[in-house]
Backbone of each chain as ProteinMPNN parsed JSONL, in Angstrom:
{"seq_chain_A": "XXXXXXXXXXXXXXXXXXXXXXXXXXXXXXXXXXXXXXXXXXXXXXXXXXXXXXXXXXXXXXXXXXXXXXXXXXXXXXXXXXXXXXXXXXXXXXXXXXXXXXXXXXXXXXXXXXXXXXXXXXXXXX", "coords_chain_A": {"N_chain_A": [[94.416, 148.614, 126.017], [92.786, 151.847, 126.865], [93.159, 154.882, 128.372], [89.773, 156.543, 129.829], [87.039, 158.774, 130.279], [83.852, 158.705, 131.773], [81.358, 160.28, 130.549], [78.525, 160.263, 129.686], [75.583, 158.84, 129.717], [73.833, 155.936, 127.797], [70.838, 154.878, 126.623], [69.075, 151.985, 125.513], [66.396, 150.339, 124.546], [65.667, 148.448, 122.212], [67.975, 145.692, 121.694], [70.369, 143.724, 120.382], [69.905, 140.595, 121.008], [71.539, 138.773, 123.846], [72.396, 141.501, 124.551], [71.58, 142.566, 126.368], [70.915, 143.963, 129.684], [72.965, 144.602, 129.731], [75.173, 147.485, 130.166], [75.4, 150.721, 128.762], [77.573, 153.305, 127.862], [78.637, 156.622, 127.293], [82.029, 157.837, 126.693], [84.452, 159.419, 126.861], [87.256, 159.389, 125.131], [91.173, 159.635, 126.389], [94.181, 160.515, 126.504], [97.217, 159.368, 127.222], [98.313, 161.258, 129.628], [95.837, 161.398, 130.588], [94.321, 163.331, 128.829], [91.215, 165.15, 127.237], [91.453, 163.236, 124.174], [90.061, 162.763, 120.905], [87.272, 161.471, 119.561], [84.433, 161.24, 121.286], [82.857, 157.975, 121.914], [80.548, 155.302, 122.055], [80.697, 152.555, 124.89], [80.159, 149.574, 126.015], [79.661, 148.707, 129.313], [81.437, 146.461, 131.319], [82.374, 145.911, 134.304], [80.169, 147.275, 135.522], [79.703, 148.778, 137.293], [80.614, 151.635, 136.575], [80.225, 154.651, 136.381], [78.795, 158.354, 135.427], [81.492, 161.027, 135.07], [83.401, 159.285, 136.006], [86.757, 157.55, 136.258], [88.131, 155.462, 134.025], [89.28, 152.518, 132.505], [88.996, 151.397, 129.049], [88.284, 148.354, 126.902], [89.317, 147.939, 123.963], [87.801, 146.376, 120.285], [87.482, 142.759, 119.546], [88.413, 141.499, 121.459], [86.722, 142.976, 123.971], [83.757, 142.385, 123.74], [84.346, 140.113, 125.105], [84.932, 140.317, 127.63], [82.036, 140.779, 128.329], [79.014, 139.201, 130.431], [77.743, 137.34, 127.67], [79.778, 135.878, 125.815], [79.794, 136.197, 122.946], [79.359, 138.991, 121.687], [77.772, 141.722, 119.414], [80.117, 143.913, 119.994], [82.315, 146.795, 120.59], [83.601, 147.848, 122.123], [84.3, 147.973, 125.547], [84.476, 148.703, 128.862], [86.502, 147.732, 131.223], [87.555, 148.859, 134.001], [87.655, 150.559, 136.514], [89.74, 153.207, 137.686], [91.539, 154.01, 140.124], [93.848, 155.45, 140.446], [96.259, 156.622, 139.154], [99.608, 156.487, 139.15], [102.018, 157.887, 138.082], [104.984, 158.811, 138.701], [108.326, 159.831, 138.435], [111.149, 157.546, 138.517], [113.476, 157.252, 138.547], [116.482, 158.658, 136.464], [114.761, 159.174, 133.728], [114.58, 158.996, 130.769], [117.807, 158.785, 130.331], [117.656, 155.981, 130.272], [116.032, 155.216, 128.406], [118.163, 156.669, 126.385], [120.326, 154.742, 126.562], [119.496, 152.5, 125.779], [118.98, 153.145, 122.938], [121.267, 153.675, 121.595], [123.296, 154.354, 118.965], [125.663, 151.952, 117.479], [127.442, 153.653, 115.939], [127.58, 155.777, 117.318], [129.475, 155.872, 119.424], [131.445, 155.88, 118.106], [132.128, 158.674, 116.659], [132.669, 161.853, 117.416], [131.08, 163.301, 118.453], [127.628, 162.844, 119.191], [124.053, 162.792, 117.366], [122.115, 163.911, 118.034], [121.385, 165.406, 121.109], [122.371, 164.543, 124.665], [120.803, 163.646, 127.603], [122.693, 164.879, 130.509], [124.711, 162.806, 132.672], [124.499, 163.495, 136.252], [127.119, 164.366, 137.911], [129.406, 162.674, 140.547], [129.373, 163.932, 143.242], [132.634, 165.055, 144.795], [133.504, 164.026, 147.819]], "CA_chain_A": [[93.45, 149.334, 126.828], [93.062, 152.89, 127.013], [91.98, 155.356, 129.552], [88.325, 157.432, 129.36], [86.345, 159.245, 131.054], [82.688, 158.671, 131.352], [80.373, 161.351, 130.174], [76.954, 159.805, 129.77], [74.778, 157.467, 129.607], [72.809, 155.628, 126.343], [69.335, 154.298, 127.229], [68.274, 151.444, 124.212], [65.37, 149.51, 124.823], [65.324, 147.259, 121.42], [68.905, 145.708, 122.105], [70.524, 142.904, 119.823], [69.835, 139.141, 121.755], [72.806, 139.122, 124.385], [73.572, 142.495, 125.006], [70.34, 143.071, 127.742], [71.388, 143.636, 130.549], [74.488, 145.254, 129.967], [74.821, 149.083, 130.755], [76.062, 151.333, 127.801], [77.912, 154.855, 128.694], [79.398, 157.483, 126.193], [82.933, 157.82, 126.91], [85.275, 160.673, 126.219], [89.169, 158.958, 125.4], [92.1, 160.405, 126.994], [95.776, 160.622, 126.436], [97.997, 159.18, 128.659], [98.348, 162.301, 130.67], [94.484, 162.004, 131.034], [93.409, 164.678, 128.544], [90.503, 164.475, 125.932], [91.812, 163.516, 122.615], [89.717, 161.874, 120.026], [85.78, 161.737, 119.624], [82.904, 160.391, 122.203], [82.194, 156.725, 121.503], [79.782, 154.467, 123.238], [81.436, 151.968, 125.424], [79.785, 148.637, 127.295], [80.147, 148.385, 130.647], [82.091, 145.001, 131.449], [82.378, 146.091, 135.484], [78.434, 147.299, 136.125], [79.386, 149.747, 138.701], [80.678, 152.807, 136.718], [79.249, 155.619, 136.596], [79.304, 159.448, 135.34], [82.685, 161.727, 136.238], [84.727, 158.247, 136.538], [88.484, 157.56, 135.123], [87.924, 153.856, 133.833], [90.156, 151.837, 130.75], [88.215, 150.823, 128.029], [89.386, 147.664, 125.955], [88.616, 147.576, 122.257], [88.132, 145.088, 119.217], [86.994, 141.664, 119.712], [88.537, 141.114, 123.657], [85.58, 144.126, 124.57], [82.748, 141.091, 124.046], [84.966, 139.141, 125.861], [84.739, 141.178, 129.136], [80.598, 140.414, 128.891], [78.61, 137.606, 130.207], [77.899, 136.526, 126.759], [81.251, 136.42, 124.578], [80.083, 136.548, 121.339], [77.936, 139.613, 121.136], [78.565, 142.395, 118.456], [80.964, 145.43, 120.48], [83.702, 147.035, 120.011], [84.72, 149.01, 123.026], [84.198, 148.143, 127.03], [84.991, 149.355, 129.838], [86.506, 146.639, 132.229], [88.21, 148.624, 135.211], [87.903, 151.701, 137.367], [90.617, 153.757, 138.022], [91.329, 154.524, 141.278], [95.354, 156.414, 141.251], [97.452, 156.343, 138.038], [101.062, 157.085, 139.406], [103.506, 158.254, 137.129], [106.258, 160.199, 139.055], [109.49, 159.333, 137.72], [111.498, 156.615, 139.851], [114.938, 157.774, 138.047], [116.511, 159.579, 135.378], [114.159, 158.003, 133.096], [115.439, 159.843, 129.774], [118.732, 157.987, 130.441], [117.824, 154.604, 129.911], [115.798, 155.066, 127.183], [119.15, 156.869, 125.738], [121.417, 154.1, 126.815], [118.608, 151.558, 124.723], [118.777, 153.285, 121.517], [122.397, 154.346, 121.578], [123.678, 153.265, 118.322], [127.059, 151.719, 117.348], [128.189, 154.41, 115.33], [127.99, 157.314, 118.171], [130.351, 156.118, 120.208], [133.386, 156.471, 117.213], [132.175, 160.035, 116.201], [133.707, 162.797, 118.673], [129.805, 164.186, 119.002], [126.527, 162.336, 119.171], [123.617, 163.615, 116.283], [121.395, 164.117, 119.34], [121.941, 166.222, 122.379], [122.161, 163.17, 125.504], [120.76, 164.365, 128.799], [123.782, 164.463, 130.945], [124.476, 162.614, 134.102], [125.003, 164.046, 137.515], [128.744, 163.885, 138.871], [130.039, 162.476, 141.908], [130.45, 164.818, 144.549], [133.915, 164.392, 145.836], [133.729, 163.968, 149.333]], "C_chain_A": [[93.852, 150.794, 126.923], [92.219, 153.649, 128.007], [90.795, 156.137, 129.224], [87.757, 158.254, 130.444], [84.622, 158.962, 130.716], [82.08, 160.131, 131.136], [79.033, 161.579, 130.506], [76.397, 158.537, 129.699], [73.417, 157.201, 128.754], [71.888, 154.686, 127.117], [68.865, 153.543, 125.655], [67.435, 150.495, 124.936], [65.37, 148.22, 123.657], [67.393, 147.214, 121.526], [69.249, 144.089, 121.143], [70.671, 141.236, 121.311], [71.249, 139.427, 122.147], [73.179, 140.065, 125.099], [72.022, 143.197, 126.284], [70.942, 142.785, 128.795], [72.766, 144.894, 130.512], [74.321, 146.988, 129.699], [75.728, 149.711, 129.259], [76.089, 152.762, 128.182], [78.835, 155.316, 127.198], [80.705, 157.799, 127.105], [84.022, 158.743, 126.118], [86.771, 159.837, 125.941], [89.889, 159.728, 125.541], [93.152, 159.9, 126.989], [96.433, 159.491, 127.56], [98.181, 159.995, 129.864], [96.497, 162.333, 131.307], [93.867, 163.332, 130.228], [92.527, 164.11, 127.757], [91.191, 164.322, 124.982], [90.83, 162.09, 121.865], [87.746, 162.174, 120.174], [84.969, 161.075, 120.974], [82.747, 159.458, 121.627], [81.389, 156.36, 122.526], [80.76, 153.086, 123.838], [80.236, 150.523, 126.497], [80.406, 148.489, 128.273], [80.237, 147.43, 131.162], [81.868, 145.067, 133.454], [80.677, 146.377, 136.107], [78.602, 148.252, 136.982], [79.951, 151.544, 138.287], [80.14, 153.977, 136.351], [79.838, 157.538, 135.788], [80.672, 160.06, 135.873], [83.571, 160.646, 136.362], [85.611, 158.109, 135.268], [88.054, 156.329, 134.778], [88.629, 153.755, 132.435], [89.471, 150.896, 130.005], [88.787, 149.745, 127.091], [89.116, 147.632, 124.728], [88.936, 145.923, 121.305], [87.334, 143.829, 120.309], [87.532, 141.032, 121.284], [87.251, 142.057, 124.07], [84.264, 142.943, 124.789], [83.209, 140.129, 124.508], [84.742, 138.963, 126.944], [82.922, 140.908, 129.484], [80.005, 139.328, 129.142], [78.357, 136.917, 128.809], [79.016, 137.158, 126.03], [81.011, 137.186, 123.479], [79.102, 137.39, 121.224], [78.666, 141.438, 120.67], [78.671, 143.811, 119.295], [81.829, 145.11, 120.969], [84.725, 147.538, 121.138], [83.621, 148.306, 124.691], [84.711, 148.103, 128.159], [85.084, 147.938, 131.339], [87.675, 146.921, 133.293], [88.224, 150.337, 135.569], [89.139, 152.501, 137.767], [91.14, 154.286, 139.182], [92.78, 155.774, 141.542], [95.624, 156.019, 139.488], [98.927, 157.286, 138.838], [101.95, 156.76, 138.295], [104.968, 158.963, 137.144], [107.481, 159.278, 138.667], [110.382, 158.784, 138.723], [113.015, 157.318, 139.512], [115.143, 158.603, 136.479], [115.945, 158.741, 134.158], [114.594, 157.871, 131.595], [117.153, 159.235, 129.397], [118.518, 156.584, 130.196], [116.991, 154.59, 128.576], [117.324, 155.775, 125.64], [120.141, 155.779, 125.721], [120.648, 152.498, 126.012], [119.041, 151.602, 123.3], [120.141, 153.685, 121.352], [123.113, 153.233, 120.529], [125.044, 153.215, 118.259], [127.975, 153.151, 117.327], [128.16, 156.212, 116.839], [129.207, 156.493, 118.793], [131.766, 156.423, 119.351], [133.43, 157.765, 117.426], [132.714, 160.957, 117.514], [132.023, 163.247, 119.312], [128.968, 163.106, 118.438], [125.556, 163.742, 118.022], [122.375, 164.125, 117.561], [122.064, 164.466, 120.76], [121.888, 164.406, 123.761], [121.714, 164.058, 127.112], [122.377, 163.715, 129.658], [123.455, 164.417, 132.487], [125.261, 163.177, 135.374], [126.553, 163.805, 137.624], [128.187, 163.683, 139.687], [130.31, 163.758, 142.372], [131.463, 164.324, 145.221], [133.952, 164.847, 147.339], [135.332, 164.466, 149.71]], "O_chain_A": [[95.042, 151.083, 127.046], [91.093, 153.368, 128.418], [90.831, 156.475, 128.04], [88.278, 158.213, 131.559], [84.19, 159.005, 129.564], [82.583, 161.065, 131.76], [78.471, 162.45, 131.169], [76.893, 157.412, 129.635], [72.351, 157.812, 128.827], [72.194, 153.921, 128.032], [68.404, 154.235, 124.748], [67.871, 149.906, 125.925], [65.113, 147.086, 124.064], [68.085, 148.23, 121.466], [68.338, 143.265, 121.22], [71.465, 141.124, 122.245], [72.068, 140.008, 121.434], [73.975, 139.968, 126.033], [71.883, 144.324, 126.759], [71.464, 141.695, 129.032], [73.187, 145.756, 131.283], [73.395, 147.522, 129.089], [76.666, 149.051, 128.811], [75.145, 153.395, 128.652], [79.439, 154.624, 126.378], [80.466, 158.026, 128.291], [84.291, 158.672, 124.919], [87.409, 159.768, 126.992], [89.65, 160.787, 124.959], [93.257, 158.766, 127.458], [95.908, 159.007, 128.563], [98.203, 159.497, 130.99], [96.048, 163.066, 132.188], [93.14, 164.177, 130.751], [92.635, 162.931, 127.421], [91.781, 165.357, 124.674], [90.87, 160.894, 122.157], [87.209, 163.038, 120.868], [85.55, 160.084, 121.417], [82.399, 159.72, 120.475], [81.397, 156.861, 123.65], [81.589, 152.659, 123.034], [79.698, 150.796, 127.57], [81.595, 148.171, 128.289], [79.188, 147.082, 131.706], [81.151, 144.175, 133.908], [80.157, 145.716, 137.006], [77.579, 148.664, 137.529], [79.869, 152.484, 139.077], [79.112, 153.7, 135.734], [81.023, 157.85, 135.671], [81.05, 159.712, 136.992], [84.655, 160.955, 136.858], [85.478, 158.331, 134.065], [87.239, 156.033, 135.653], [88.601, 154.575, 131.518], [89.384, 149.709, 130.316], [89.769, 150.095, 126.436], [88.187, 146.831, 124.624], [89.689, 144.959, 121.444], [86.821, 143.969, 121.419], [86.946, 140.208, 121.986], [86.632, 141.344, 124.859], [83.866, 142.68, 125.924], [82.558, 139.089, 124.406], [84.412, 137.891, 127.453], [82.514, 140.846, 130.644], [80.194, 138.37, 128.392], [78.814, 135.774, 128.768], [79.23, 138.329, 125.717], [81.521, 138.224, 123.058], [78.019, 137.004, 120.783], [79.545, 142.104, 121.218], [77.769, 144.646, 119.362], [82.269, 144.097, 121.515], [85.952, 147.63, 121.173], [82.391, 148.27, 124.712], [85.562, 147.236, 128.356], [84.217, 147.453, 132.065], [88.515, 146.084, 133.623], [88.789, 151.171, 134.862], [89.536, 151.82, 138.712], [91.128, 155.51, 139.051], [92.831, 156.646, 142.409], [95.06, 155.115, 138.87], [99.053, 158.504, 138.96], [102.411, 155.725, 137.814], [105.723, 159.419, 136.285], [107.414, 158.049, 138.651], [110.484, 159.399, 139.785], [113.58, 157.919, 140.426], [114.299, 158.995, 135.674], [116.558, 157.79, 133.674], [114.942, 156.769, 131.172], [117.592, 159.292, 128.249], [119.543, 156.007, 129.833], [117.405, 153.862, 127.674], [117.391, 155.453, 124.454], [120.918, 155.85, 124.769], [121.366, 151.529, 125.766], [119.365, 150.65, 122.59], [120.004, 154.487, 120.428], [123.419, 152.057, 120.725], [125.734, 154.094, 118.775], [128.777, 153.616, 118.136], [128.732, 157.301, 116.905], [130.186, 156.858, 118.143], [132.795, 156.978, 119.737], [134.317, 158.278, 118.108], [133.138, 160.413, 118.534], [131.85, 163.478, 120.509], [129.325, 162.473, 117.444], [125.89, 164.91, 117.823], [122.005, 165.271, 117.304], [123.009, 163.912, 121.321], [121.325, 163.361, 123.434], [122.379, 164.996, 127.552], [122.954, 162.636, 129.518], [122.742, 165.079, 133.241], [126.487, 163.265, 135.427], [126.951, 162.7, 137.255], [127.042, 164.026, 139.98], [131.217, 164.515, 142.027], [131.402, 163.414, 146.048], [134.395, 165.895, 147.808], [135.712, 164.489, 150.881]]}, "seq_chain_B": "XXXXXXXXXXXXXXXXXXXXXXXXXXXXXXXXXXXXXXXXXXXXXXXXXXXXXXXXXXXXXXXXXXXXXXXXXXXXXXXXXXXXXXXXXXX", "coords_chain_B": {"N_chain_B": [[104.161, 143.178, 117.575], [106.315, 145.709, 120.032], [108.145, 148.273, 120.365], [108.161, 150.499, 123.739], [108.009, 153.022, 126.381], [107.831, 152.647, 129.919], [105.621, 154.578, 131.419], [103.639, 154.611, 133.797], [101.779, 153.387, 136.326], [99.207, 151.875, 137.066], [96.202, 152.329, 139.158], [93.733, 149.805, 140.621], [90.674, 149.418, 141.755], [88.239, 147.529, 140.791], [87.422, 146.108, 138.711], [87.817, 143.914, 135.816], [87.573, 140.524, 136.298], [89.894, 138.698, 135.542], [91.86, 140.376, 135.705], [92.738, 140.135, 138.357], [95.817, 140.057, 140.523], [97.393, 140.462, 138.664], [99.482, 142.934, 137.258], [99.18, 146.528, 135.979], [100.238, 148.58, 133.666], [101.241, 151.704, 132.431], [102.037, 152.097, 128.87], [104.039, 153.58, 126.867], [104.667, 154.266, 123.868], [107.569, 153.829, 121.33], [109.463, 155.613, 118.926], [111.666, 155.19, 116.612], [113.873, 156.227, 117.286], [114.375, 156.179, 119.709], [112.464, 158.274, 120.845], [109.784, 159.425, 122.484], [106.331, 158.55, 121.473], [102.596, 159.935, 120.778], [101.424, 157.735, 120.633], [99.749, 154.893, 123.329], [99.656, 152.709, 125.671], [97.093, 150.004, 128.361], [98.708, 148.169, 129.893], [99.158, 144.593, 130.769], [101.446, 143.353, 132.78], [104.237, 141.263, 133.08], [106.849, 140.735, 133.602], [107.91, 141.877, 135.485], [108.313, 144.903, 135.562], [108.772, 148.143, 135.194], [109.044, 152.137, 136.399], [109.895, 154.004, 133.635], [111.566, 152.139, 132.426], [112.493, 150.751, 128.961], [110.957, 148.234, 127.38], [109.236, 145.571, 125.697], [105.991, 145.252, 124.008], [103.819, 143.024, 123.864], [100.945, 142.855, 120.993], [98.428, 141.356, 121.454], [95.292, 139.483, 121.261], [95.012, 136.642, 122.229], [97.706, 135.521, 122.713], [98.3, 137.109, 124.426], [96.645, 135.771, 126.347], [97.189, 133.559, 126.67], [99.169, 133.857, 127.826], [99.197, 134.759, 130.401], [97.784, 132.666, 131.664], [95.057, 132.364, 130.943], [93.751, 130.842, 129.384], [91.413, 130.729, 126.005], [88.527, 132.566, 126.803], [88.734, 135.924, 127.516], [89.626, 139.385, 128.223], [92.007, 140.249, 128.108], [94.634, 141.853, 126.508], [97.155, 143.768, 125.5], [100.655, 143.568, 126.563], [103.237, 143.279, 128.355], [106.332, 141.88, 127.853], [108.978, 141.662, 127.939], [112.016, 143.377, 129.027], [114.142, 145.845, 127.748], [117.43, 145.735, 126.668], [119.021, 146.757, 124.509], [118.743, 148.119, 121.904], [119.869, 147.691, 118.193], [120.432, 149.381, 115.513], [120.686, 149.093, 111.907], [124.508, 149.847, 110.866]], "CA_chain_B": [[105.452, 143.508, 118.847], [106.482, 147.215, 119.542], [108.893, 148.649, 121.71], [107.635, 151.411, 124.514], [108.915, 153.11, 127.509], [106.633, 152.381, 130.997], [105.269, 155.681, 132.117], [103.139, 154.934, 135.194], [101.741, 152.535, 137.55], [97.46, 151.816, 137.11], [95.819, 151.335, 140.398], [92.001, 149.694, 140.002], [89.946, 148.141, 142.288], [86.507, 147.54, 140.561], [88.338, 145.715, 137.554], [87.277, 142.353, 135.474], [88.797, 139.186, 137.717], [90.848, 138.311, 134.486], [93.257, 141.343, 135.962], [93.113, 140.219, 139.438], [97.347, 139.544, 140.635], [98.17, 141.517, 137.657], [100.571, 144.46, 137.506], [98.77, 146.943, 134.919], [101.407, 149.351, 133.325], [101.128, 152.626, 131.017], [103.35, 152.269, 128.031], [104.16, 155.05, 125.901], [105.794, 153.708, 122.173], [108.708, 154.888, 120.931], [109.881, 155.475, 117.792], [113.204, 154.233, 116.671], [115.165, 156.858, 117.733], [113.849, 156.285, 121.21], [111.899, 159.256, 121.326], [108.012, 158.783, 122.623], [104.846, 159.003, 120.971], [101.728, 160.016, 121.388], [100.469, 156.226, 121.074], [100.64, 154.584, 124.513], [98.421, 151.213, 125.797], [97.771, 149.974, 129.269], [99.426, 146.544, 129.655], [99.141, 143.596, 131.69], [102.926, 143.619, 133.224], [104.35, 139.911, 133.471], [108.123, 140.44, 133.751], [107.869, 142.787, 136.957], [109.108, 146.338, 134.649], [109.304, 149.322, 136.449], [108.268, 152.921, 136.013], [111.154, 154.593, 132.692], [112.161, 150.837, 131.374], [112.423, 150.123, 127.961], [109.848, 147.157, 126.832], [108.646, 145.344, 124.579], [105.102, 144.824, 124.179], [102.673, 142.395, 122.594], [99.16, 143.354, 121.287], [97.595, 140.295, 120.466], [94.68, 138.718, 122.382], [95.462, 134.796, 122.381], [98.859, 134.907, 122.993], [98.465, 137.678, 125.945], [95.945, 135.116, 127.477], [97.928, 132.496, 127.287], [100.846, 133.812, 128.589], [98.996, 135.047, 131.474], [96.939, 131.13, 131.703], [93.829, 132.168, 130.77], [92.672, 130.351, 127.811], [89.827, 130.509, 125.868], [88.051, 134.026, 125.904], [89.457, 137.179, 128.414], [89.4, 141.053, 128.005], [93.287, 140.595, 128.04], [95.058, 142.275, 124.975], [98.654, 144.127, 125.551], [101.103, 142.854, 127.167], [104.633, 143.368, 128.14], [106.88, 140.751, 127.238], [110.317, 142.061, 128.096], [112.541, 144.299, 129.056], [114.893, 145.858, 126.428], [118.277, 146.427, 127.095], [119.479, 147.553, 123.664], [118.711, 148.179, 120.346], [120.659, 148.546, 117.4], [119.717, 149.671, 114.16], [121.725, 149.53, 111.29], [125.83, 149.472, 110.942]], "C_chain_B": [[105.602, 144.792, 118.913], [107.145, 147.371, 120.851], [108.148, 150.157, 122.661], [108.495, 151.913, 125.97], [107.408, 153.189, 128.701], [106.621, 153.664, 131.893], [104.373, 155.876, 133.555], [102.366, 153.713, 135.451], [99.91, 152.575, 137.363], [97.187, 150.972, 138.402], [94.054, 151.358, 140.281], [91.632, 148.574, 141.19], [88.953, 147.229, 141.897], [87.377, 147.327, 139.058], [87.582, 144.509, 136.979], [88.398, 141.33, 136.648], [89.888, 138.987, 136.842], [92.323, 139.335, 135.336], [93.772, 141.22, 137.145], [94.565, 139.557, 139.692], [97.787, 139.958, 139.518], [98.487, 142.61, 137.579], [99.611, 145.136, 136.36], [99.891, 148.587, 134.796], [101.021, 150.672, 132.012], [102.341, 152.764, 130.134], [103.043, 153.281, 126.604], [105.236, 154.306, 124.813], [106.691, 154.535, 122.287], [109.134, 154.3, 119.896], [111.16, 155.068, 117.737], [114.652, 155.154, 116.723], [114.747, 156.96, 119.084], [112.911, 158.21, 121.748], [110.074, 158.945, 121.708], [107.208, 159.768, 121.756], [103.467, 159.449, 121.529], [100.949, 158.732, 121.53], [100.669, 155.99, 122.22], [99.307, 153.432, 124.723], [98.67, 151.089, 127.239], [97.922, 148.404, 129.355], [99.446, 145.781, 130.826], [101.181, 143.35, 131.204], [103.019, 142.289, 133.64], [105.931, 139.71, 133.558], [109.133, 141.233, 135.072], [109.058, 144.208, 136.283], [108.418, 147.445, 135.171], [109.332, 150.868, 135.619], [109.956, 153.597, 134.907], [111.845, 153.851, 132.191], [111.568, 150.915, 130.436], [112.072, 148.713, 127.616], [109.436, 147.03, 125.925], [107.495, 144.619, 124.582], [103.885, 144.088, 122.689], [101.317, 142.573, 122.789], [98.575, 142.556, 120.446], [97.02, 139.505, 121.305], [95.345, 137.43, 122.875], [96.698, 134.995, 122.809], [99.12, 135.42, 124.241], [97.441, 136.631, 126.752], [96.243, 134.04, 127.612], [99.362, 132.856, 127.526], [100.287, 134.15, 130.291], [97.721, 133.378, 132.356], [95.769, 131.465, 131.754], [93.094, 131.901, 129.336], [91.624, 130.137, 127.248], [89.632, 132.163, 125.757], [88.613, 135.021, 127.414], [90.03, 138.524, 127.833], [91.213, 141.327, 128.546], [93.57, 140.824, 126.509], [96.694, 142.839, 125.008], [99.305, 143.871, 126.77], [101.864, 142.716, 127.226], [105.599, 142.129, 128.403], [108.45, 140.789, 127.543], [110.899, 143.279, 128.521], [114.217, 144.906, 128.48], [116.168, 146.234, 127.155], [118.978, 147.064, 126.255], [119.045, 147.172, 122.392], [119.315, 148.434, 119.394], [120.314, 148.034, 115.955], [120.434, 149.836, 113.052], [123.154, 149.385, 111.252], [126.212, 149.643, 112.976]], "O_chain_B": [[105.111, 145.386, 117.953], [106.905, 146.887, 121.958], [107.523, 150.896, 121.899], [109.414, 151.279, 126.489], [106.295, 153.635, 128.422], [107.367, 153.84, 132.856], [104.355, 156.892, 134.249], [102.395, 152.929, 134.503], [99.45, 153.677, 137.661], [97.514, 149.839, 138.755], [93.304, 152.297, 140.016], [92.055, 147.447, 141.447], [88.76, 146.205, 142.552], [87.876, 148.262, 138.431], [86.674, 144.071, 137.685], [89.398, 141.448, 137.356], [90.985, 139.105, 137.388], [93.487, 138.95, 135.449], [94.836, 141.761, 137.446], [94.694, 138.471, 139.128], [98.986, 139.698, 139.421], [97.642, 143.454, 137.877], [99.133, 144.258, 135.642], [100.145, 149.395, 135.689], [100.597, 150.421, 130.884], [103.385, 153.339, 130.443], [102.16, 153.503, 125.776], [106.378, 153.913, 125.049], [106.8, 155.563, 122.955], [109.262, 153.094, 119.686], [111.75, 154.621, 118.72], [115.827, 154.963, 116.411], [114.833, 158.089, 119.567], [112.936, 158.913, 122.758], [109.364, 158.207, 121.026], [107.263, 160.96, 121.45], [103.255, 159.312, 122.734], [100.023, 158.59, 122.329], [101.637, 156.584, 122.694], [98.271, 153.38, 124.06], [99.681, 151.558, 127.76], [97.15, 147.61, 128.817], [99.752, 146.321, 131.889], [101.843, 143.252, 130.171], [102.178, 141.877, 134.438], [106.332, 138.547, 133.586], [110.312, 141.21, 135.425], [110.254, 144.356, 136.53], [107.268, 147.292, 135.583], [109.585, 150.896, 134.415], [111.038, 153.605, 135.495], [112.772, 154.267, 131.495], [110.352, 151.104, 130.461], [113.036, 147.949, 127.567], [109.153, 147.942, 125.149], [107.553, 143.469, 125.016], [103.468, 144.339, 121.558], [100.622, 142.549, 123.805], [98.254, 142.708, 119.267], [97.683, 138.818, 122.082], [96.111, 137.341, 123.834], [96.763, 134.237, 123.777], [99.793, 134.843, 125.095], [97.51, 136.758, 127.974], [95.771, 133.352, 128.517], [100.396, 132.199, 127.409], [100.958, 133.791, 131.259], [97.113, 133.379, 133.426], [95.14, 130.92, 132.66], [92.293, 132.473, 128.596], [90.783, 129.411, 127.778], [90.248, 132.906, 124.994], [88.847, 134.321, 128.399], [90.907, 138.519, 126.968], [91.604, 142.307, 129.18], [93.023, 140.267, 125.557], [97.47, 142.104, 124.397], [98.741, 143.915, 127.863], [102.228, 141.932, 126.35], [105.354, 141.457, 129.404], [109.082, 139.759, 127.308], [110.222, 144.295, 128.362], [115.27, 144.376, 128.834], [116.101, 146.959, 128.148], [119.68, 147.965, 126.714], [119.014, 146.029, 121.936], [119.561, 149.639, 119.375], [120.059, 146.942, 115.448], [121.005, 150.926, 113.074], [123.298, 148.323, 111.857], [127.329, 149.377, 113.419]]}, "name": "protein", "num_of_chains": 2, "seq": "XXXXXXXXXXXXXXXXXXXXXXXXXXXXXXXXXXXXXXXXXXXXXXXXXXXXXXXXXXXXXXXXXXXXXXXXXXXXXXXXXXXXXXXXXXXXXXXXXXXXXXXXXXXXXXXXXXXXXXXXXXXXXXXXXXXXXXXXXXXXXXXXXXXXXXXXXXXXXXXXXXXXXXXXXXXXXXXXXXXXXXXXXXXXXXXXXXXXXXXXXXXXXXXXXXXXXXXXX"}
């Protein structure tokens, strides 16, 4: 799932058996940080309630007709959840555990790592 | 499978039910020198992983909907699976 923004909204009247009913919105995709990147697609609306201006995560591929009352009906991309907060503030030195993941054998022989390591705080001696 | 690091916390009210009691998580890939990408997915969270852990996530309908017991058809797709404590690549 990725996040979007709505944009607009597609108006079809002749609509393949199945998909009546269901609301279709143009959808901008956005980064993780929330920016635009990538083109405008159309997106079914799995939830029914969103609307222009909203953050919402779009699912793609064959789960997207999953999210609609009928399963099996042909799309690719919909939108099955509102966004209300994305928090991302950093709980700890986060940079550190992904270093202490990938940290291979061979650094610890060499006298120097091939990559700089963020370094951790001292102890203040009381 | 693909490893990622968990960048932030998705809060949704107005969601499919499939997600209701589910953690939803932003994971940012990382390449194999642990550095992140610009790929990133948001993931149904089932091992309770926490915002700058290293994870490993699966992106494959069926197996994310039956790990989470919903079998059959559900707008579940990625899906974190673990939490990594080391990798090593090579000698």
């Amino acid at each position: 799932m990725k996040f979007a923004r709505v944009v607009g909204n597609l108006v079809a009247t002749q609509k393949v058996k199945g998909l009546e009913g269901v609301k279709l919105l143009m959808v901008q995709p956005l980064n993780v940080d929330r920016e635009p990147d990538g083109e405008i697609y159309v997106a079914a609306d799995a939830t029914n309630q969103a609307g222009v201006d909203e953050l919402v995560f779009v699912i793609a591929s064959k789960e997207a007709a999953f999210a609609l009352p009928v399963s099996f009906v042909p799309v690719d991309a919909a939108i099955v959840g509102i966004v209300d907060d994305v928090d991302d503030r950093p709980l700890y030195d986060e940079q550190s555990v992904v270093w202490k993941v990938f940290r291979r054998p061979h650094d610890d022989d060499h006298g120097h790592d091939p990559e700089p390591k963020p370094k951790r705080k001292k102890k203040t001696e009381s | 499978m693909y490893i990622g690091r968990v960048s932030g916390t998705v809060v949704s009210t107005i969601k499919h039910p499939l997600f209701n009691g589910h953690k939803l998580l932003t994971v940012t890939r990382l390449d194999l020198d642990g550095f992140e990408t610009t790929v990133y997915d948001i993931c149904i969270d089932d091992v309770q992983a926490g915002i700058g852990d290293v994870v490993v996530v699966l992106d494959e309908g069926s197996s994310a909907r039956q790990i989470i017991g919903k079998r059959g058809t559900g707008p579940a797709r990625a899906i974190i699976v673990g939490i990594v404590d080391k990798v090593e690549i090579g000698k």
